[in-house]
C-alpha positions as CSV (number, residue, x, y, z in Angstrom):
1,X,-28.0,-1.6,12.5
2,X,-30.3,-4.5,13.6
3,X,-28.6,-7.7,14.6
4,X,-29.1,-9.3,11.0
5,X,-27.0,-6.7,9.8
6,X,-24.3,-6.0,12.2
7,X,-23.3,-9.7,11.7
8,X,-23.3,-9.4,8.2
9,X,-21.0,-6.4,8.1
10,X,-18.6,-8.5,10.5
11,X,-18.4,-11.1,8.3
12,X,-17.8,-8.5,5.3
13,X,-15.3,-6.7,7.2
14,X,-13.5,-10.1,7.8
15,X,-13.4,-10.8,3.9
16,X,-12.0,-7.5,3.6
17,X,-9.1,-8.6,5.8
18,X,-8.6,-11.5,4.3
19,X,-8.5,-10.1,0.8
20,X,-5.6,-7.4,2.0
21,X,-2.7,-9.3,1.6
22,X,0.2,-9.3,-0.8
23,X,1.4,-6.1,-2.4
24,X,0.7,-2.6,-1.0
25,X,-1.0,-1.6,-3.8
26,X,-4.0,-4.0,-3.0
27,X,-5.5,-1.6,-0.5
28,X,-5.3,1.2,-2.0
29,X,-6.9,-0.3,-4.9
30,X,-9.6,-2.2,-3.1
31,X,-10.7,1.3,-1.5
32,X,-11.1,2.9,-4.6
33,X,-12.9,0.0,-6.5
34,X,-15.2,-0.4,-3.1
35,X,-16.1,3.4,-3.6
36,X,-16.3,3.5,-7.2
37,X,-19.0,-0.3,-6.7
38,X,-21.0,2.2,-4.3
39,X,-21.4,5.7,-6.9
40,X,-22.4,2.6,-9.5
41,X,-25.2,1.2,-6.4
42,X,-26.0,5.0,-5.4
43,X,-27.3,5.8,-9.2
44,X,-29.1,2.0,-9.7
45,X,-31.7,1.4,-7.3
46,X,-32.9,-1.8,-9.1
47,X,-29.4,-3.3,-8.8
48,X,-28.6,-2.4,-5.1
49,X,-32.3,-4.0,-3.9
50,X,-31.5,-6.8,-5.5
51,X,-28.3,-7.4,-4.0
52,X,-29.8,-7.2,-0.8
53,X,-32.8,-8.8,-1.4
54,X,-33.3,-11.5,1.4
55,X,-35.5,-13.6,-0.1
56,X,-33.2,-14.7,-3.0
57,X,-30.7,-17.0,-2.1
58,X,-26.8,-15.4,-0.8
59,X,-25.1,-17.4,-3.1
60,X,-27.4,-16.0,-6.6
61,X,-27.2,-12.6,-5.4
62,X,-23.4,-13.1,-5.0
63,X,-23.4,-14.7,-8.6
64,X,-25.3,-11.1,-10.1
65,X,-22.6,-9.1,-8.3
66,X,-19.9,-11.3,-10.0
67,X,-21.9,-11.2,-13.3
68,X,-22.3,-7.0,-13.3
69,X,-18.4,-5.9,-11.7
70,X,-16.6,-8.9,-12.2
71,X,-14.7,-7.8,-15.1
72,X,-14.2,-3.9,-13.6
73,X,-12.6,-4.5,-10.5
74,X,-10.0,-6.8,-9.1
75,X,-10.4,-10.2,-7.5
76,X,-9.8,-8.9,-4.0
77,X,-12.5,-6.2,-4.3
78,X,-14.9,-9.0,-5.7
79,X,-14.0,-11.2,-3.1
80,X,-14.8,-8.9,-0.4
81,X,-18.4,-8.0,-2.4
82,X,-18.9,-11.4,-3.5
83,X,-19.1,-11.8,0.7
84,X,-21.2,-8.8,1.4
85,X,-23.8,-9.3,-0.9
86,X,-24.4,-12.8,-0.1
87,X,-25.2,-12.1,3.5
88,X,-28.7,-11.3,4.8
89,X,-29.1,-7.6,5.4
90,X,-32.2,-5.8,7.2
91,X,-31.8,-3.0,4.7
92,X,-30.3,-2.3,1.7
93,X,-29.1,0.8,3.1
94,X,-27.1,-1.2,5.3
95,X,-24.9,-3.2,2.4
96,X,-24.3,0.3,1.2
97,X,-23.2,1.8,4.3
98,X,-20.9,-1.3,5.2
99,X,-19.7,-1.3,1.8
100,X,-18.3,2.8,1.8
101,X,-16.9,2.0,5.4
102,X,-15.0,-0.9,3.9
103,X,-13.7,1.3,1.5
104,X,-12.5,3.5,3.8
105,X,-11.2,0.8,5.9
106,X,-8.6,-0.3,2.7
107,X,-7.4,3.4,1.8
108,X,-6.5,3.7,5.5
109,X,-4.8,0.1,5.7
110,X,-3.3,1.6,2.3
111,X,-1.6,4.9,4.2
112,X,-1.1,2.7,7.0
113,X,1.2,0.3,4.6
114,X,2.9,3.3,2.8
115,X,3.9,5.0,6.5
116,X,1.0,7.8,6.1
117,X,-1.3,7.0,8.4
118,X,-0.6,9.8,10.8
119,X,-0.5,12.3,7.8
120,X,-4.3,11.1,6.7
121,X,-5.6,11.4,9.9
122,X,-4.3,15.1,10.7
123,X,-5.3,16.0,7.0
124,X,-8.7,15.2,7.6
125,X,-9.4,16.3,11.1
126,X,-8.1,20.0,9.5
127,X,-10.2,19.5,6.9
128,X,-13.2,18.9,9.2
129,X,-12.6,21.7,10.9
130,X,-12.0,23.8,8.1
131,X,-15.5,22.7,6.5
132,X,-17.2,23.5,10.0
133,X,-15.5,27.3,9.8
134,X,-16.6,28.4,6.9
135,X,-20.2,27.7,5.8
136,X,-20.1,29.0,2.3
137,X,-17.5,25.9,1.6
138,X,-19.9,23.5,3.5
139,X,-22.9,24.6,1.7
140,X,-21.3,24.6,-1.6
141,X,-20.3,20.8,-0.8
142,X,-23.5,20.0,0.3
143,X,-25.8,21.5,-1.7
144,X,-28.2,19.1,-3.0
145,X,-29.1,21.1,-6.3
146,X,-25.4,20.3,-7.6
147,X,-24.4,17.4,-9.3
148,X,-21.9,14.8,-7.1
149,X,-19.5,15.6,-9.9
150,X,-19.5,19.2,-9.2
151,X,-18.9,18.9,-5.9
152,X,-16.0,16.0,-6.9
153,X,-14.1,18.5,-8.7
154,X,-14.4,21.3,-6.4
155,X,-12.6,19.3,-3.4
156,X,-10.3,18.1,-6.4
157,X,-9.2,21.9,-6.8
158,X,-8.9,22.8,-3.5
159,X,-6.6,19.8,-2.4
160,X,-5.1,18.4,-5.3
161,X,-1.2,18.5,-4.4
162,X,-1.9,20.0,-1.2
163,X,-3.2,16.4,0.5
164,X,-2.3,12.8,0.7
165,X,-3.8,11.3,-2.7
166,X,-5.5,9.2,-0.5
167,X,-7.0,12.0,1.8
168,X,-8.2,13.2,-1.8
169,X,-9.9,10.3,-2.8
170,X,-11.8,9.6,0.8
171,X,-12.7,13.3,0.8
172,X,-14.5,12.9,-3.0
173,X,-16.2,10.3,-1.4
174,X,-17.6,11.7,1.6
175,X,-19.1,15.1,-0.7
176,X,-20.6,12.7,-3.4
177,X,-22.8,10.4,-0.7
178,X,-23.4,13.5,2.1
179,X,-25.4,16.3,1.9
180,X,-24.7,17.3,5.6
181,X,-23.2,17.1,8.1
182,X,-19.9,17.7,6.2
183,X,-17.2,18.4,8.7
184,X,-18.7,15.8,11.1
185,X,-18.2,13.0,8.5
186,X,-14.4,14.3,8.0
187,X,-14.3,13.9,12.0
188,X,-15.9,10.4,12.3
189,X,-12.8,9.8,9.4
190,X,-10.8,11.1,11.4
191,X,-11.8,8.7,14.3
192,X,-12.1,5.9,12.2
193,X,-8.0,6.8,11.3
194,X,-7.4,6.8,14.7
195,X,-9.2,3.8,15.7
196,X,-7.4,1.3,13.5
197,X,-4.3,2.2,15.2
198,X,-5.5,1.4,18.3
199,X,-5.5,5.3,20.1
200,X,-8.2,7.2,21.8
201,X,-8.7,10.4,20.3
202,X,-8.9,13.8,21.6
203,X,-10.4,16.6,20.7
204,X,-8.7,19.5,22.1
205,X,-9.8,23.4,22.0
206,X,-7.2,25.6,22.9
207,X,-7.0,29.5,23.7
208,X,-3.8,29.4,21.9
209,X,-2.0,27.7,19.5
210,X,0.1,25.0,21.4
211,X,3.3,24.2,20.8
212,X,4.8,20.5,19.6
213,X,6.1,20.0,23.2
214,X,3.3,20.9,24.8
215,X,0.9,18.5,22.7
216,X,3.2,15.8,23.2
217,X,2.9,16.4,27.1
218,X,-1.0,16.2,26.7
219,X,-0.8,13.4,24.8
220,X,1.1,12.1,27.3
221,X,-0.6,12.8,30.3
222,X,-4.2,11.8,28.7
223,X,-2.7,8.5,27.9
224,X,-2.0,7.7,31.5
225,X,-5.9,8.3,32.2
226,X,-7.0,6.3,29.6
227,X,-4.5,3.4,29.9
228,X,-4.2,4.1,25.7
229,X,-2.5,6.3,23.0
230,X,-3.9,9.0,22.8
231,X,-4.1,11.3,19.2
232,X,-4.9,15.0,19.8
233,X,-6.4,16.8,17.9
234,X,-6.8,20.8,18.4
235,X,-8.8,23.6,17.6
236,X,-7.6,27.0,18.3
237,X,-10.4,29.0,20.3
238,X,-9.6,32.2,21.4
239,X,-13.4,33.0,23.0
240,X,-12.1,30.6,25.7
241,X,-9.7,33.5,27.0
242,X,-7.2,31.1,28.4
243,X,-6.5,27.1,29.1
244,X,-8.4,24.1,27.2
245,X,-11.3,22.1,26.5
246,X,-10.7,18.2,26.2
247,X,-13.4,16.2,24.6
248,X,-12.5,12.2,24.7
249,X,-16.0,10.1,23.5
250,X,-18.6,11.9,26.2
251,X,-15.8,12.9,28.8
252,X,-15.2,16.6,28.7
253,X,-12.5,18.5,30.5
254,X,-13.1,22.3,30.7
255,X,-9.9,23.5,31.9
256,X,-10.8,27.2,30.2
257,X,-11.0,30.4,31.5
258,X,-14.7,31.1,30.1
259,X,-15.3,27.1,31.4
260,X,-14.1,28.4,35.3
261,X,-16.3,31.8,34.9
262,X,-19.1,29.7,33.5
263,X,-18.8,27.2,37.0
264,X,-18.6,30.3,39.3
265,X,-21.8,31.9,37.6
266,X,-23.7,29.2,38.2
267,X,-22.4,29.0,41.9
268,X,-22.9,32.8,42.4
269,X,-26.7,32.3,41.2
């Protein structure tokens, strides 16, 4: 984002913050109204340019969002888009954008509130992973020739009663607006999970599957580097033969069998 915009998504995500107080039930409500504001945006071009349009005044483009959703969604979602859409963006595409990740931001406050948080987050790094393992799935929730509905009720079969309800909905949301990059955008939720609660994560692959004790000593041990908490996450790999590969941001620590054959190659030639 240019600087124009980053400082209006502060200010939005400060709204939302503001608006998330009372019962638990607001989050969870101001998510799914945020994400059901952008599917109206994603199919109106004419409406979401003129909520971002710069050179009509914040506080008339706040008055048209008020006009059109007022009376659909509740007055903390309003007041949260009554803020965004009075701010000067450098795209539209950047109101949009802010306006999903706001969303997101509320269903995770929501699981965060109801003591799931942790059970979110683990939900959808497996789901990343499983997306990125079989491509069939990922093409089938990306193709672009199928309607976003299609691809809505697909992940609604395949996880209804077997997720969090919020895991559900922020999974619908991620097929209907991508048409790529699947499992990545399950990861980057799965950061963004993370994140809020203050903890580094780790992405770990592992020859074999590790035990409870022995992720809790990683954990453990990674924390002390970073100075944080530290989630891990891991990915069984058996091509790595033996040990593990720790991703955290752009660190990497190949600790692997193939990693230490790899090294001595490359020394041998």
């Amino acid at each position: 984002m240019y600087a124009a915009s980053r400082e209006a998504s502060a200010r939005s995500r400060e709204a939302l913050r503001a608006a998330l107080t009372g019962s638990d039930s607001v989050a969870a409500t101001t998510g799914s109204e945020l994400f059901a504001v952008v599917g109206v945006l994603d199919d109106q071009r004419s409406l979401r340019v003129a909520l971002a349009d710069v050179s009509v005044p914040g506080s008339v483009r706040a008055e048209l969002s008020e006009r059109v959703f007022g009376s659909k969604v509740s007055a903390a979602t309003q007041a949260v888009l009554t803020t965004a859409v009075a701010q000067d963006w450098s795209r539209t595409a950047d109101l949009v954008d802010t306006l999903v990740l706001l969303g997101q931001e509320a269903l995770l406050e929501s699981a965060g509130d109801s003591g799931r948080a942790d059970a979110v987050e683990d939900e959808l790094f497996r789901l990343g992973r499983i997306v990125a393992d079989n491509p069939d799935l990922e093409q089938a929730l990306s193709d672009r020739a199928k309607p976003a509905s299609a691809k809505r009720d697909l992940v609604a079969r395949l996880l209804t009663g077997k997720v969090e309800p919020i895991t559900l909905t922020l999974a619908e949301q991620v097929v209907t607006r991508h048409s790529a990059g699947i499992g990545a955008a399950f990861d980057e939720l799965s950061d963004l999970a993370a994140n809020r609660r203050d903890q580094i994560v780790a992405h770990v692959q592992a020859a074999i599957t590790l035990s409870e004790q022995q992720r809790d000593r990683l954990a453990a041990s990674l924390g002390r580097i970073y100075g944080k908490p530290v989630t891990v996450h891991v990915q069984v790999d058996p091509s790595l033969l033996s040990g593990l590969v720790v991703r955290v941001g752009d660190d990497v620590i190949d600790g692997s069998a193939i990693g230490r054959l790899e090294r001595l190659r490359r020394e041998l030639a």
